[in-house]
C-alpha positions as CSV (number, residue, x, y, z in Angstrom):
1,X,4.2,7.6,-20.2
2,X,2.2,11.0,-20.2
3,X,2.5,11.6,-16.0
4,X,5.3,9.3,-14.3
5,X,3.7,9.8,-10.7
6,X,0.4,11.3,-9.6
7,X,-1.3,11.4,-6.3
8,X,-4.4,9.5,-6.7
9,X,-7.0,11.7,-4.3
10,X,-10.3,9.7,-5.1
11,X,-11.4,6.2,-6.5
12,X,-15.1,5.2,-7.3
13,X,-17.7,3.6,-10.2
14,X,-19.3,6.5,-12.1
15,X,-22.4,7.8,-10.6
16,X,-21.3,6.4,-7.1
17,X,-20.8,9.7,-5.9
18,X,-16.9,8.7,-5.4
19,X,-14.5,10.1,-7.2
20,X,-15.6,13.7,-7.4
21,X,-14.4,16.1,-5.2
22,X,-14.2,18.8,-7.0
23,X,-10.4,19.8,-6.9
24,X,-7.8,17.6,-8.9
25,X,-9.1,16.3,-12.6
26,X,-11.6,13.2,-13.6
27,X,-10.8,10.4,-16.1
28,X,-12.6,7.4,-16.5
29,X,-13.9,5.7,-18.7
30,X,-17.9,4.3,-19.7
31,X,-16.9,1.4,-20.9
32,X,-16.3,-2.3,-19.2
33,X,-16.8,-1.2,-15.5
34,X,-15.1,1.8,-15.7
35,X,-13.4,3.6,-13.0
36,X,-13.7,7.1,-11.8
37,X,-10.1,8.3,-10.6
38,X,-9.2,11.9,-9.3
39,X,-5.8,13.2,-10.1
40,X,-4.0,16.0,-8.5
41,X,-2.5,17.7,-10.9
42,X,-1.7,21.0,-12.0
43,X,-3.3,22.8,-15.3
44,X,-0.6,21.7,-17.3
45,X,-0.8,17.7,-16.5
46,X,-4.8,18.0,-16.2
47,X,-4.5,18.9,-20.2
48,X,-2.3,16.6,-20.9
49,X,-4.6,13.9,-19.2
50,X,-8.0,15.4,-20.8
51,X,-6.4,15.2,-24.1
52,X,-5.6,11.5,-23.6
53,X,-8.6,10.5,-22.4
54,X,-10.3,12.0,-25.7
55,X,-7.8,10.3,-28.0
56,X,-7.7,6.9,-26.2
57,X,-8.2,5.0,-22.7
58,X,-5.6,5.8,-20.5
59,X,-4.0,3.0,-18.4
60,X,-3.4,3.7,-14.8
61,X,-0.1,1.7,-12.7
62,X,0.0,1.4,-9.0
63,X,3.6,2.2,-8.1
64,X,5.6,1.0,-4.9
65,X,8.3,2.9,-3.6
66,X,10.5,0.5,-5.5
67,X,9.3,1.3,-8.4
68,X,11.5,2.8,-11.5
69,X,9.6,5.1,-14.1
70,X,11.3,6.3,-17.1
71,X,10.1,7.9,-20.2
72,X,10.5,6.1,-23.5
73,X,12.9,8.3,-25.5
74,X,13.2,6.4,-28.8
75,X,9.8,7.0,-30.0
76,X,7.5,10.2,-31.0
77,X,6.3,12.7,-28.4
78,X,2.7,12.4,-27.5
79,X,2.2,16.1,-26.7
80,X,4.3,19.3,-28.0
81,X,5.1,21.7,-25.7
């Protein structure tokens, strides 16, 4: 788990004119219907998320206020600070 909870500020298809609003950080992907989703984030996170969505297709979860997040500690760090 890169980012345990995000505020989602924009959803849309790429090209639909969704999904951009300039503040926050894009990730979507080209492939299969993909979605267009703006983060808000801080420099730090928006790296972290640019760098994933170069090195593989980041998976999204909607959480409810139930939901439990964790981080796996038992295997290797995705990003070095």
């Amino acid at each position: 788990m890169v980012l345990p909870r995000v505020m989602v500020l924009a959803v849309g298809s790429p090209g639909s004119g969704q999904g951009g609003s300039g503040s926050g950080l894009n990730a979507g992907s080209q492939s299969q219907g993909g979605v267009l989703v703006t983060l808000a984030v801080d420099q730090a996170d928006a790296e972290r998320v640019i760098q994933l969505t170069e090195t593989g297709l980041p998976y999204l979860a909607l959480l409810t206020p139930a939901s439990q997040t964790g981080f796996d500690t038992g295997s290797q760090p995705l990003f070095q600070q």
